[in-house]
ZAKE-272592 format. One record per residue (C-alpha): residue in one letter; x, y, z. Coordinates in steps of 0.001 Angstrom, whole numbers, padded with zeros to 6 digits, always signed. Layout:
REM residues N
AXYZ/...
END
This chain:
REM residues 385
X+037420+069576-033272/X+034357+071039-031328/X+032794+069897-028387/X+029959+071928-027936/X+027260+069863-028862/X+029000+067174-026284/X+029758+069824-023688/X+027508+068123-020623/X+026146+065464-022126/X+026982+061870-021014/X+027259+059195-023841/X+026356+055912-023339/X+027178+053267-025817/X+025982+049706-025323/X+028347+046857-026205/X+031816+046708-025825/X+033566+045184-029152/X+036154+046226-031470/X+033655+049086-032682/X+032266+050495-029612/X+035576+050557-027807/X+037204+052457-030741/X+034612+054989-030847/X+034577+055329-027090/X+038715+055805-027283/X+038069+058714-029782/X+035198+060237-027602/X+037446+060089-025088/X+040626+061799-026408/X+038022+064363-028111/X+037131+065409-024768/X+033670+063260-024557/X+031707+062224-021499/X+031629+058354-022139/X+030667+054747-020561/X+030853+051538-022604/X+027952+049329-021008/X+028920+045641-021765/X+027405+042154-020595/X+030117+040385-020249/X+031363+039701-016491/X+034653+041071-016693/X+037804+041720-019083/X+038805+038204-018709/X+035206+036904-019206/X+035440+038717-022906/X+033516+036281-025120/X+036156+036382-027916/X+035075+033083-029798/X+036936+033258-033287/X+040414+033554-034442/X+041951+036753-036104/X+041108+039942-038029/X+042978+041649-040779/X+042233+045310-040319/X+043185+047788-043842/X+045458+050591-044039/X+042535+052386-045803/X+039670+052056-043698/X+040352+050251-040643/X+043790+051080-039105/X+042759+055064-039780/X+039946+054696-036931/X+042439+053258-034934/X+045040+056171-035598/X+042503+058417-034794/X+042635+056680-031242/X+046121+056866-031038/X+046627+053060-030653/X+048181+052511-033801/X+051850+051480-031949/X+050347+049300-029952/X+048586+047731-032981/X+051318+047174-035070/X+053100+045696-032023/X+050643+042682-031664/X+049345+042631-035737/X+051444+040522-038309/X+051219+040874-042096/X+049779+037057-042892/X+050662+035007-046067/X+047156+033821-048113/X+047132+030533-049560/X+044143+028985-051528/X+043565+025210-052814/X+041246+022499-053926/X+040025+019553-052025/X+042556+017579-052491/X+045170+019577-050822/X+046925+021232-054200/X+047742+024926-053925/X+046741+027215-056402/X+047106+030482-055042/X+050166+031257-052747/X+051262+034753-051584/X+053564+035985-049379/X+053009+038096-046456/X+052406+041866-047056/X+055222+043393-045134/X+054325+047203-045602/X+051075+046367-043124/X+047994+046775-045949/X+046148+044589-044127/X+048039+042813-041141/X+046185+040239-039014/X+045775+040909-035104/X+044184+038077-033081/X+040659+039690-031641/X+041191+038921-028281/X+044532+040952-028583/X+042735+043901-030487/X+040155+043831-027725/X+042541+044072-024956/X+044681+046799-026263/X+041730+049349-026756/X+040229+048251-023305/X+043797+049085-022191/X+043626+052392-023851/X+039854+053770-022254/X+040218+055566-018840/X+039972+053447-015782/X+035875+052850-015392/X+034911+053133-018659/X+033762+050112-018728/X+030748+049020-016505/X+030334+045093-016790/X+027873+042473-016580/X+025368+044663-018085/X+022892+043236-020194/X+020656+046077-022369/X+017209+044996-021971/X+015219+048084-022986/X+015231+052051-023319/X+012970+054524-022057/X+012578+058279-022683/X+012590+061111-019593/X+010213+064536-019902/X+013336+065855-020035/X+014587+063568-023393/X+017374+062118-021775/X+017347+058387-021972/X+016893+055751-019646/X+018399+052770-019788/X+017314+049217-018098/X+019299+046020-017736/X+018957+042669-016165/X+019527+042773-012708/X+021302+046137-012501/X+020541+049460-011440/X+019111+052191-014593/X+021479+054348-015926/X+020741+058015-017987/X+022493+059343-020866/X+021774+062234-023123/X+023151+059866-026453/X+022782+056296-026859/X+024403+054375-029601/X+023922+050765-029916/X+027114+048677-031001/X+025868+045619-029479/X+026159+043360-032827/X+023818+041632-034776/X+021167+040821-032898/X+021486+044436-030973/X+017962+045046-028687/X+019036+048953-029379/X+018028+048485-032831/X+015030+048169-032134/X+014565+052181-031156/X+016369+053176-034770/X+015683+051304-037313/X+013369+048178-035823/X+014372+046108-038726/X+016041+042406-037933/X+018589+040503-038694/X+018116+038166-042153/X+019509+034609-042609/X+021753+034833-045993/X+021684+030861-046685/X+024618+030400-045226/X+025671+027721-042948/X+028990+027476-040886/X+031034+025040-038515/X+033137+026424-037010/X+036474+024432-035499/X+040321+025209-033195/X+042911+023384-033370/X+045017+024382-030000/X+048577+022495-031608/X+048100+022304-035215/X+051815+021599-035910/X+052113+018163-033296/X+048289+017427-033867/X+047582+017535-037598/X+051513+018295-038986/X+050009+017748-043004/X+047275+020817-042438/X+049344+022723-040583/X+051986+022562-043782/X+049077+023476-045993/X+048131+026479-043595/X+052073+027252-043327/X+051734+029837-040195/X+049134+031903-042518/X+045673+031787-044213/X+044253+028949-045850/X+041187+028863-047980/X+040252+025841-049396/X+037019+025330-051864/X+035387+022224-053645/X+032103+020714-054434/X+030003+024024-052984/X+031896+024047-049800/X+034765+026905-048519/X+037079+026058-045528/X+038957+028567-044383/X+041497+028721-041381/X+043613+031632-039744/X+046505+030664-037954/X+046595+032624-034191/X+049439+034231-032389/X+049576+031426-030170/X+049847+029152-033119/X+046600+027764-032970/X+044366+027683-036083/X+041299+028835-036401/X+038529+027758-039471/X+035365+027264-040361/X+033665+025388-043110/X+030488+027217-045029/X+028211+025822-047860/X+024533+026858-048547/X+022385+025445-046637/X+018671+026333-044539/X+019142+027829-041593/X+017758+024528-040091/X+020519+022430-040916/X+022173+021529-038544/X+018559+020702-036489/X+017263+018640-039326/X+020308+016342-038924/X+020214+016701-035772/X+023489+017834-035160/X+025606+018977-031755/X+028235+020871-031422/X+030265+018216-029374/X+033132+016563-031398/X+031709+012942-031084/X+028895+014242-033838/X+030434+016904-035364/X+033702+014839-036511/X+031696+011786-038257/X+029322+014532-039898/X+032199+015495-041460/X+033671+012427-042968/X+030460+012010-044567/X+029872+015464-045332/X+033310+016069-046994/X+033898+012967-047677/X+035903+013200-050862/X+038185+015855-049203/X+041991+015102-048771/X+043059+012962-045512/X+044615+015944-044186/X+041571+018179-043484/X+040193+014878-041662/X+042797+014727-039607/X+042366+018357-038916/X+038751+018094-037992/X+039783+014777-035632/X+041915+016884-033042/X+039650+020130-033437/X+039133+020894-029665/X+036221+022700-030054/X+032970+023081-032720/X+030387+026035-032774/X+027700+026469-035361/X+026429+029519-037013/X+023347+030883-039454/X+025319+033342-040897/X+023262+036615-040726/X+023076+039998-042113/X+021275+043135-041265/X+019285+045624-043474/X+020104+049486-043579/X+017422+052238-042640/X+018223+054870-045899/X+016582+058113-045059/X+015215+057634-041461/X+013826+060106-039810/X+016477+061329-036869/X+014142+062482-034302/X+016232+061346-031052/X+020067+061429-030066/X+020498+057582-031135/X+022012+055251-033671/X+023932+052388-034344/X+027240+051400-035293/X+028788+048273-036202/X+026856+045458-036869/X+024047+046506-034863/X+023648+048903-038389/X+024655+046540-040916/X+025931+043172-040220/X+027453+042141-043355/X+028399+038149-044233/X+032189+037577-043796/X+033106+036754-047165/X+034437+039578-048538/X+036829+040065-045673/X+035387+043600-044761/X+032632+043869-041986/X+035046+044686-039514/X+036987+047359-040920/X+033124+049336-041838/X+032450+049362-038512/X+035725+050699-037331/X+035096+053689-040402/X+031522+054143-038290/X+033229+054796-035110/X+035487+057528-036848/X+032679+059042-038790/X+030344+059356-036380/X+033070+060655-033344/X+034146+063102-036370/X+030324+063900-037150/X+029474+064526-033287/X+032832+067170-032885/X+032938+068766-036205/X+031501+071311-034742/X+029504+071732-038415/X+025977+070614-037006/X+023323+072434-034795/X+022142+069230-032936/X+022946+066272-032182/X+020165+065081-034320/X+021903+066440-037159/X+025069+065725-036515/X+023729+061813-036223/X+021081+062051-039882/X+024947+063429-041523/X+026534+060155-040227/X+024154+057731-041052/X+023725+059506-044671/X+027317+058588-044696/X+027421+055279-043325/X+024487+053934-045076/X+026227+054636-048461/X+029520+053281-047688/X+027781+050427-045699/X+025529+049551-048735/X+028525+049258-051013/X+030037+046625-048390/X+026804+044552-048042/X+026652+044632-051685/X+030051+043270-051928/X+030257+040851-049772/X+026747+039119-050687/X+028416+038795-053907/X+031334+036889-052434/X+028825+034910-050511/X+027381+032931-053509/X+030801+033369-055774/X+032640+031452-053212/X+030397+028484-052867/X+030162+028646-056664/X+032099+026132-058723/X+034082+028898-060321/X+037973+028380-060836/X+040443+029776-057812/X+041316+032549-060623/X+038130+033062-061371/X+036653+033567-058021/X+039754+035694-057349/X+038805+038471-060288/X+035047+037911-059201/X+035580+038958-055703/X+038610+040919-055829/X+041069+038876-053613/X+040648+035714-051548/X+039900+037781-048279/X+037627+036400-046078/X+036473+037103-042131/X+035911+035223-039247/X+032378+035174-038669/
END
């Protein structure tokens, strides 16, 4: 480890998820100069809509040994059994929880709070929303957001998600629809409110497929489950029929929708507390840029993937690791370079996963058999997304 081309310089990475807290942890404990800039309000205003995320031995949990929170992790993550079936309810596909932690699942609201928990007090600077970025004579960055005063930093990187305004200064490409629709559902007391799903989901995964459609539900610490339903669809779906989130119009879409679908996933959608939709959205990688400033991106600000494949997470957890490893190697003359060897990197690895899990995309909301589907993709491993 070598600091040098840090030594002085203030970091400043803009959004505070999963990805930009882990690389701002192993800044941090690498003797970086670093402040997380986040919109939210506050740590208990965390937007943290979604259920769980299963985080690999291989990829995943190593960025978060590098920031020395792996106790903590395996304190709150649980391996999680996978089950698949048909429509109708009939299991085809049932395996038992991997007890040797491969790839445990940790609620995200519980992953988000133990790396907060880890950062030095005032780390984090709330309620600050990113609106642009200019450049000093000097090259140091300024940064603008609504409302609040500027702030300067020597290195920006952008791990603001999907629709990140810092991309905009890297790469300036935009997030793509895929053709993929979701609803999104919780279920606060699965076991009292819909006993015959909760059976199916039996404290662990569930992913049901039929007729071009995928459900799949987590099941929470709390007990709670978690699921969404995806089929391919344009992105104005859910406009065309005119559709709310509320569950007065979301429940009846449904019955129709699915409506050859086993009693007990009705019964589950009829006590879902909540409904959110989503376009489910991916975003191109920049091979080659030119590197001219001290700024990238991270996470799915670089190269939001869709969830099927089970692996957008864990890539951006690798990106905080390679690029904190990248920035005190101590191999690079710049910061410049040090950035071009990480997104040389990144864009390969990241390619492989976008690659991967468009494949899954269209294989799971193909009419292919649960085995089939299962060789096709690799394993029935699938995201929140």
């Amino acid at each position: 480890m070598n600091l040098y081309l840090l030594s002085n310089k203030q970091i400043a990475i803009i959004g505070g998820g999963p990805v930009g807290l882990t690389l701002a942890r192993i800044l941090q404990l690498r003797g970086a100069a670093v402040t997380v800039y986040e919109r939210d309000a506050s740590a208990e205003a965390v937007r943290t809509s979604g259920g769980t995320l299963d985080i690999h031995a291989e990829d995943g949990q190593l960025a978060l040994e590098a920031a020395g929170v792996t106790d903590e992790f395996r304190r709150l993550a649980r391996p999680t059994a996978e089950r698949m079936a048909d429509i109708h309810g009939v299991i085809s596909i049932d395996e038992p929880a991997d007890a040797q932690f491969e790839r445990p699942e940790i609620d995200r609201l519980d992953l988000h709070r133990l790396l907060l928990d880890s950062l030095a007090p005032g780390t984090v600077v709330w309620s600050q929303n990113f609106q642009v970025l200019e450049t000093q004579p000097d090259g140091r960055f300024v940064l603008r957001f609504a409302g609040q005063p500027d702030r300067v930093a020597d290195i920006v990187i952008g791990a603001n998600g999907a629709r990140s305004r810092v991309r905009a200064y890297v790469t300036g490409l935009e997030a793509e629809f895929t053709g993929t629709v979701a609803i999104q559902g919780l279920i606060t007391d699965p076991s009292a409110q819909c006993p015959a799903f909760a059976a199916l989901v039996n404290g662990g995964n569930l992913l049901a497929r039929g007729e071009g459609k995928m459900l799949f539900a987590h099941t929470k610490a709390d007990g709670g489950i978690h699921y969404y339903i995806s089929s391919r669809q344009p992105a104005d779906w859910f406009a065309h029929h005119g559709l709310t989130p509320e569950p007065a119009a979301v429940v009846p879409f449904l019955a129709a929708e699915l409506a050859n679908w086993a009693p007990l996933y009705h019964e589950a959608f009829r006590v879902t507390a909540e409904f959110a939709f989503l376009a489910v959205q991916r975003v191109p990688l920049a091979p080659g840029r030119a590197v001219t400033r001290p700024i990238t991106l991270v996470g799915d600000a670089a190269h939001a993937m869709t969830p099927f494949a089970g692996i957008g997470v864990n890539i951006g957890l690798v990106d905080a690791l390679t690029l904190a490893d990248h920035l005190t190697s101590g191999q690079h003359a710049t910061v410049e370079a040090a950035i071009r060897a990480y997104e040389a990197a990144m864009n390969e690895y990241a390619y492989a996963a976008q690659q991967m899990s468009a494949e899954a995309e269209l294989i799971i909301h193909s009419n292919l058999s649960a085995e089939e589907m299962i060789s096709a993709t690799r394993g029935p491993r699938v995201d929140e997304p």
